[in-house]
C-alpha positions in Angstrom: -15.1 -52.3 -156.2 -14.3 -51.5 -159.9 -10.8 -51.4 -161.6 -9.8 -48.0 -162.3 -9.4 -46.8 -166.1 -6.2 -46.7 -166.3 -3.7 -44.3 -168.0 -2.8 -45.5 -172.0 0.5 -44.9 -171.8 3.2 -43.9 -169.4 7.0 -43.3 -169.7 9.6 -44.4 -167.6 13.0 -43.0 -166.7 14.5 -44.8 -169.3 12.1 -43.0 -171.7 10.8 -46.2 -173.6 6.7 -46.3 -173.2 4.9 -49.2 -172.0 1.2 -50.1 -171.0 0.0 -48.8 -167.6 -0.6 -51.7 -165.5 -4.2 -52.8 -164.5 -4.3 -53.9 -160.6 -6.2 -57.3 -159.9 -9.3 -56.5 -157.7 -8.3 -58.9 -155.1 -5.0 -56.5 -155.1 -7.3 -52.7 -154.8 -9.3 -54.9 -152.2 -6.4 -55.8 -150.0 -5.1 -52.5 -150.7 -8.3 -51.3 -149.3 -8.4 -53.5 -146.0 -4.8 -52.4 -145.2 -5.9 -48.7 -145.1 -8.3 -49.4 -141.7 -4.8 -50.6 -140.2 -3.1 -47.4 -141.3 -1.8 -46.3 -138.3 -1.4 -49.6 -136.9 2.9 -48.7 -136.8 1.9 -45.0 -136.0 5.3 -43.4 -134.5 6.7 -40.3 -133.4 9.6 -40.9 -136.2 7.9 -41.3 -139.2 4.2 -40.9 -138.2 2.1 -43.5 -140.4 5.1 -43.7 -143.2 5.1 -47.4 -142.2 1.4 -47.9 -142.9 1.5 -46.0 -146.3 4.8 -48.5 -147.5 2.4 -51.5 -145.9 -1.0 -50.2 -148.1 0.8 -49.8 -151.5 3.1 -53.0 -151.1 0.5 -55.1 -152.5 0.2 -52.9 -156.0 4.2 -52.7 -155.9 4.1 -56.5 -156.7 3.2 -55.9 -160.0 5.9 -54.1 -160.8 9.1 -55.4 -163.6 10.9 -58.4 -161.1 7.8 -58.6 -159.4 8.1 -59.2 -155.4 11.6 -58.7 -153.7 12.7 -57.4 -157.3 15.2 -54.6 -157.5 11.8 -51.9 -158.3 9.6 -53.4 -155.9 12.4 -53.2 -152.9 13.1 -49.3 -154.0 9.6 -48.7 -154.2 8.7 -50.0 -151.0 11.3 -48.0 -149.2 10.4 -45.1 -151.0 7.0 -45.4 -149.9 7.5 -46.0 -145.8 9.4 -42.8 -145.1 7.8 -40.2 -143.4 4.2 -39.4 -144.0 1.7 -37.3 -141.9 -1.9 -36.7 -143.6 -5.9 -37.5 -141.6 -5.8 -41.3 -141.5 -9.1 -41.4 -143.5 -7.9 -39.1 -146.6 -4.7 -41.4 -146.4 -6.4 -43.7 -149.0 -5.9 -40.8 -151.6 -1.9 -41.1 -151.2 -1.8 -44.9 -151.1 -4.1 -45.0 -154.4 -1.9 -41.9 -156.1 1.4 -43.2 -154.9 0.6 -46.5 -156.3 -0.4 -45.6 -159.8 2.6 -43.3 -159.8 4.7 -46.2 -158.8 3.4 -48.5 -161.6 3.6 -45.9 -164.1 7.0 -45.8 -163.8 7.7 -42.0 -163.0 10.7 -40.9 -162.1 11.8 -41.0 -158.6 12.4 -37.4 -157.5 8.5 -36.7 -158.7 7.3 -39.4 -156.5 9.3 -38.2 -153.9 8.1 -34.0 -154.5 4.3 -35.3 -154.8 4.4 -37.5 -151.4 6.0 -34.6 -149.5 3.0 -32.3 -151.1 0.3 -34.2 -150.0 1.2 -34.1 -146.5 -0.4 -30.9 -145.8 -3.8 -31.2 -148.3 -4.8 -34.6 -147.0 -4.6 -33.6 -143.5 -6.2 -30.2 -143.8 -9.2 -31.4 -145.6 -9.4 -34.7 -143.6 -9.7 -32.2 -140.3 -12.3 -30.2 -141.1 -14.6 -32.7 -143.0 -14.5 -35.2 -140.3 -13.0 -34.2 -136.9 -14.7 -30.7 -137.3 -17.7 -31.5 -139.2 -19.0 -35.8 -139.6 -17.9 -36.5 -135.7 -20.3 -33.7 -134.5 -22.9 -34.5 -136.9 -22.6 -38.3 -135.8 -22.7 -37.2 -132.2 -25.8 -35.2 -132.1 -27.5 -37.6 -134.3 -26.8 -40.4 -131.7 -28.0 -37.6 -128.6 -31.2 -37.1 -131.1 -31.8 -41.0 -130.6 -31.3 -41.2 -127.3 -33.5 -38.5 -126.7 -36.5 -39.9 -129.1 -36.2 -42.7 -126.5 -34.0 -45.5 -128.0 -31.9 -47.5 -125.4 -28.5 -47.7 -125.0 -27.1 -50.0 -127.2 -29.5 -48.6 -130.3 -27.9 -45.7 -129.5 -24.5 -46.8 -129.8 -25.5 -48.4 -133.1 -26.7 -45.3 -134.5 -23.3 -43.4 -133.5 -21.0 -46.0 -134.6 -23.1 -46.7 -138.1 -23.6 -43.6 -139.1 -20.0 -42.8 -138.6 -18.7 -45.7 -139.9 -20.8 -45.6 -142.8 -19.2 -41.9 -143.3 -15.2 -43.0 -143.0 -15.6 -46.4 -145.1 -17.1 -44.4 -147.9 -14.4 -41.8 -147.9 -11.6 -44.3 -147.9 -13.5 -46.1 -151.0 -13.7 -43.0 -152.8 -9.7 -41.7 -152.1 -8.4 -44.8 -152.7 -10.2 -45.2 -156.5 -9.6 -41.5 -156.7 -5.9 -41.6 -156.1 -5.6 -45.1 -158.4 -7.5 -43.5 -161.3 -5.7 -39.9 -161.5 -1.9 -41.0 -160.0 0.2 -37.5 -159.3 -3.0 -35.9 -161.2 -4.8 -36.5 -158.0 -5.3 -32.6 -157.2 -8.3 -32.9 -159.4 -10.0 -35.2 -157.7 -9.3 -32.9 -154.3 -11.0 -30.2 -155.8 -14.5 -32.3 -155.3 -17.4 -30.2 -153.9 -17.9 -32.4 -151.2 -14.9 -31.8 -150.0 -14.8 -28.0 -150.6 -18.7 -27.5 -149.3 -18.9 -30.5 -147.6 -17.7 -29.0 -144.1 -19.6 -26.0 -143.9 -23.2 -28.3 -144.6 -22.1 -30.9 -142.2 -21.7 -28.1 -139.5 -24.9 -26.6 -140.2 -26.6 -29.7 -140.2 -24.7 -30.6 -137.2 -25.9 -26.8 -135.4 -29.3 -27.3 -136.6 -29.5 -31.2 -135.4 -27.9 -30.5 -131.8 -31.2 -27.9 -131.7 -33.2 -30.2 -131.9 -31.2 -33.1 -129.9 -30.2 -31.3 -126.6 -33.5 -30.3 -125.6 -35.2 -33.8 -126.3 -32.2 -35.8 -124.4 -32.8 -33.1 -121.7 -36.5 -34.1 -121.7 -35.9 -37.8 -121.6 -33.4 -37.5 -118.0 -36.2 -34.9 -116.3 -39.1 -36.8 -117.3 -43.0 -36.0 -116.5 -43.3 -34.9 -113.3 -40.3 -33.5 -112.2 -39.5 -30.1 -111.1 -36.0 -29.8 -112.3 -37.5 -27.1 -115.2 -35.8 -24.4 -114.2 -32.5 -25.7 -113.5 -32.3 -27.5 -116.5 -33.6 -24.3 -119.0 -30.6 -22.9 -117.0 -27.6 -24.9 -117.8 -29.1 -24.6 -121.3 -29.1 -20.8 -121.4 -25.1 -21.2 -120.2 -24.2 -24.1 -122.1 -25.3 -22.0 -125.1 -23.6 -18.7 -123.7 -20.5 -21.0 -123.6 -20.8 -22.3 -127.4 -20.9 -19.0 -128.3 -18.1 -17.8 -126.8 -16.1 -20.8 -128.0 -17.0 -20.4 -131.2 -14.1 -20.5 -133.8 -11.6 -21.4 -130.6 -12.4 -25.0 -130.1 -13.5 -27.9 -132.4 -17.1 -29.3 -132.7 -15.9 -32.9 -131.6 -14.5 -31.6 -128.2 -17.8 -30.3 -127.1 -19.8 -32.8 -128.6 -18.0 -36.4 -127.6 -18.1 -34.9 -123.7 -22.0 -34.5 -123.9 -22.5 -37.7 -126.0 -20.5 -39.6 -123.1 -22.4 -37.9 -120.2 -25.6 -38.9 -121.5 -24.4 -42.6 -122.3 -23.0 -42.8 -119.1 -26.6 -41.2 -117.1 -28.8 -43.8 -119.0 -26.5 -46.8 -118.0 -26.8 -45.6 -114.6 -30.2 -45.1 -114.9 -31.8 -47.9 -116.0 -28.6 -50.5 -115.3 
């Protein structure tokens, strides 16, 4: 992972100017592998404030008195108040809230721009992967089974794709929010993340075309006289679908189906 440019020069409360501070890579690194533990102090209190004070405390050692300093102790309790945003956008706030940390601004603008991510970070994070890559991954995985793939190469489809899908965007927010600091809102506007939703769904609509009637093929089988039945359930899952549309979220109807067809091939050939 590279550095990220950072800012010239920055100003302090105290108004004097000094050089923007340039994080180690070990530090963006472990910054990095704290964010898939995020939630890992989740509570109904303060949500994931915890795990956002717990991701930035390693770039909050750099700062003047260095660790258990005066800056680094008000930083870090700053920075594990409350905090509610999708776990995978998170990154974003850690990276931003750390470069605004380091940079020295003043304290009530930290405090304004953590409160106003809340709400951006979540929004986005819901629709581009609960509504949108967890669908897509799902019917990819119900394509596989269908094209005849066993169990567990099924499951590794599933869980690479998505995994492949949440790394990258914690990658990205994390450089993102490290590179821009509380001028992160341009890094939000990204097309993938403005477009990215609505080409995810219709690659998810046009994918589950394609993967229903092939798993549907693979349980019947040659030979078997369940035709009718089966083209019916189709006909009223589909009625159903459309009726749900805009009430329900793609990962509720998908995850269900994905499970019911993991759990009829285990039976099957267990």
């Amino acid at each position: 992972m590279t550095n990220p440019a950072p800012l010239d020069l920055v100003t302090p409360p105290d108004g004097a100017p000094r050089a923007s501070v340039r994080l180690p890579r070990i530090t963006v690194l472990t910054m990095f592998v704290r964010t898939l533990a995020i939630q890992g102090s989740w509570n109904y209190e303060i949500l994931m404030g915890n795990g956002i004070g717990f991701c930035v405390e390693p770039a909050l050692r750099h700062l003047p008195g260095g660790q258990g300093g005066e800056a680094y102790r008000r930083a870090l309790a700053r920075q594990s108040h409350y905090f509610n945003a999708h776990p995978y956008m998170a990154s974003v706030a850690v990276g931003a809230l750390a470069r605004a940390e380091l940079d020295g601004e003043p304290e009530h603008r930290i405090e304004r721009f953590r409160t106003a991510l809340c709400g951006p970070l979540g929004s986005v994070g819901d629709r581009l992967v609960w509504a949108g890559w967890l669908p897509l991954c799902s019917v990819a995985a119900l394509a596989a089974y269908g094209l005849g793939l066993g169990t567990l190469a099924t499951l590794v489809v599933f869980l690479g794709a998505y995994n492949l899908g949440h790394v990258g965007l914690r990658v990205w927010g994390l450089r993102q929010g490290l590179r821009h600091g509380l001028r992160v809102a341009s890094a939000l506007g990204a097309p993938f993340l403005r477009q990215g939703p609505q080409h995810i769904s219709r690659a998810a609509a046009l994918l589950a075309g394609v993967a229903l009637p092939l798993a549907l093929y693979r349980i019947i089988g040659t030979g078997r006289t369940l035709t009718m039945e089966v083209m019916g359930v189709v006909v009223a899952l589909a009625v159903i679908l459309a009726r749900l549309h805009g009430r329900v979220e793609g990962w509720r109807v998908a995850l269900p189906l994905l499970a019911a067809f993991a759990l009829y091939s285990v039976a099957r050939h267990g």
